[in-house]
Structure formats: C-alpha cells, structure tokens
C-alpha positions in Angstrom: -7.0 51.8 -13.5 -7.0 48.3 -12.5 -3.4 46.7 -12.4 -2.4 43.0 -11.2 0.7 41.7 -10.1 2.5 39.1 -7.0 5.0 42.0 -5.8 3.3 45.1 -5.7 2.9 44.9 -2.1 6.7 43.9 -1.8 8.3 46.9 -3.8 7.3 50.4 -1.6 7.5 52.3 -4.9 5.1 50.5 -6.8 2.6 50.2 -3.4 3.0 54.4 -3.0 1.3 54.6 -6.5 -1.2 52.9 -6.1 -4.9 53.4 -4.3 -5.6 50.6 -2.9 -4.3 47.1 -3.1 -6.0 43.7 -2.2 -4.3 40.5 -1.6 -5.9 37.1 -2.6 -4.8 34.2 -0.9 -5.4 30.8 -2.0 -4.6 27.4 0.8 -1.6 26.2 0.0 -2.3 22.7 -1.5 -4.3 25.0 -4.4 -2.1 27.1 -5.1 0.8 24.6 -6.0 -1.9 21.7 -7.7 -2.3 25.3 -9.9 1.1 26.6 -10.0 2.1 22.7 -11.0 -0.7 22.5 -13.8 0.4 25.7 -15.6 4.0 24.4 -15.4 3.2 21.2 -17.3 1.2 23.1 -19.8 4.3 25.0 -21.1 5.6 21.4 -22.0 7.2 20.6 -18.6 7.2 17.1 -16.5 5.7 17.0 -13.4 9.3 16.6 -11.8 10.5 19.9 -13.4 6.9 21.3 -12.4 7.3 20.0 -8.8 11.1 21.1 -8.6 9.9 24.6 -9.7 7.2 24.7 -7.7 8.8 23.5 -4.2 12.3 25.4 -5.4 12.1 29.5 -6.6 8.4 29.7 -7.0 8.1 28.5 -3.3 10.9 31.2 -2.3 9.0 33.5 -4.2 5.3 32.5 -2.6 7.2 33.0 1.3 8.3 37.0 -0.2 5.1 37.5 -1.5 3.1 36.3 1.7 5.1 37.9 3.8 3.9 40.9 2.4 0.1 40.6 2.8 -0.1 42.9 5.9 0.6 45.7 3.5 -2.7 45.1 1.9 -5.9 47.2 1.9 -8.4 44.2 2.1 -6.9 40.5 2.1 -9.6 37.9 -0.1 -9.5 34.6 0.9 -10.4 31.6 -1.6 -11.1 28.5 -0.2 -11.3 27.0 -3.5 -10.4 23.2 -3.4 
C-alpha cells in the first residue's frame, strides 16, 4: 500500500506503521507560488492566499521540514 500525507514523518505512530517513507522537498519560492495558486482556486484573493500561505501553512511547512531527517530517502525537485 502506497499512502501520502505532510505529517507522517511528524506523528511516531503513524511513521512505526509504515515501511518506508520518502520526503519530497520542493525550493521554497515553488512551493508557496503553488501553495498560493491552489488558494485562489478555492475562490480566495491573493491577500487571503498570501496571509495563508506566509501565516499557518508557513507554521505548518517549518513542523513538516523539520521532520525530514526521519525520512527513508529525501527527493529533491528543483522544479521552477
């Protein structure tokens, strides 16, 4: 089984199920021109997308990252 998800590496319970668990990172100025794009497709403005984006989801990105280490193989994408 094949399973997806931003805090698997975060919560140990979830991590000690699983086999194996890869990390893809994406730069930085990718990965919030994406996460700003998907907000404004659910109807947003690109203020509210921005605040988002720099506000929790940022929070959120800095637990997430700090978790890499955890990770079986870590795939960078240098996708611009």
């Amino acid at each position: 089984m094949i399973t997806e998800g931003n805090y698997l590496l975060v919560w140990p319970q979830a991590r000690a199920l699983l086999d194996e668990v890869w990390y893809v990172e994406v730069d930085e100025h990718t990965r919030l021109e994406r996460l700003i794009a998907r907000h404004m497709a659910y109807g947003r403005s690109r203020a509210e997308a921005e605040g988002r984006a720099f506000g929790s989801d940022q929070r959120n990105a800095e637990l997430i990252a700090a978790s890499r280490a955890g990770a079986d193989l870590i795939v960078r994408s240098d996708e611009r």
